[in-house]
C-alpha positions in Angstrom: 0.0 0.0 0.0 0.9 3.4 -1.2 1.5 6.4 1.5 0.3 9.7 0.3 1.8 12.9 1.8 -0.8 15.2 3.4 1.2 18.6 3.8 -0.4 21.2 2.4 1.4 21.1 -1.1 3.6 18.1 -3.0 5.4 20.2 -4.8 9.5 21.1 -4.5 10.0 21.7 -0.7 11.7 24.9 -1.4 8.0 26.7 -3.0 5.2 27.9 -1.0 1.8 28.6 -1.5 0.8 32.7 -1.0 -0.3 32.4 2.5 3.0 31.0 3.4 5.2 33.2 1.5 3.9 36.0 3.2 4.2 35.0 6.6 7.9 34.0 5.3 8.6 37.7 3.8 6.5 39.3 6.8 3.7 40.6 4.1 0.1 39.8 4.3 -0.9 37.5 1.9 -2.9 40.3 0.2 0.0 42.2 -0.4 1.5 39.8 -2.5 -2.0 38.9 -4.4 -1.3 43.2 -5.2 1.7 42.6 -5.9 1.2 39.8 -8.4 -1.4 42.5 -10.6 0.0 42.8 -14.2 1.2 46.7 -13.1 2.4 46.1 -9.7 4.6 42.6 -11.2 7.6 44.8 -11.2 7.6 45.5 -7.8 7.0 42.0 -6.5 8.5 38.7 -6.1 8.8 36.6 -8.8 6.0 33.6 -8.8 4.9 30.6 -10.3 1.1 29.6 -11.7 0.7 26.2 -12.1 -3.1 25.1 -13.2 -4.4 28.5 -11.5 -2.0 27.4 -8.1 0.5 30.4 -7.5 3.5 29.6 -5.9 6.8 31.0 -4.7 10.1 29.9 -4.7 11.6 30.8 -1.7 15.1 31.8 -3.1 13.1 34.0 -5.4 11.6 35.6 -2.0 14.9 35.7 -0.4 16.3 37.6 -3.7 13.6 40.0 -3.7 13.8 40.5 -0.5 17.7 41.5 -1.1 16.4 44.0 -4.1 14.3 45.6 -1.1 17.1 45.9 1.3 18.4 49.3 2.6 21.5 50.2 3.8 21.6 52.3 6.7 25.0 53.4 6.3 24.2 55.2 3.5 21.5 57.3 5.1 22.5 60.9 6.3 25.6 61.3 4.4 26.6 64.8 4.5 28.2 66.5 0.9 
């Protein structure tokens, strides 16, 4: 007899389903339903739709999360 897996998804262990993502990225999952709108794309993390299922990678979170990062040695610099 055949086990199934009952997590939530079956897919490759490093994607996540929006809900997920956001919680990893600290974004409700709203957010990144916005952010997945043809004119907000650009400003989001890449994603994946499979058969109507979105889903995120998360080194493609961790990368956008990167793009997003701010340096706070560069704030206040005098000229």
């Amino acid at each position: 007899m055949t086990q199934h897996n009952t997590r939530t998804h079956d897919f490759a262990p490093s994607t996540m389903r929006p809900a997920e993502a956001a919680r990893y990225v600290g974004v409700s999952a709203s957010k990144l339903a916005k952010l997945r709108l043809p004119h907000n794309r650009q400003n989001g993390p890449a994603f994946i739709k499979l058969a109507g299922c979105v889903l995120y990678r998360q080194s493609d979170l961790d990368r956008w999360l990167d793009r997003n990062t701010i340096n706070g040695s560069t704030r206040g610099v005098a000229g």
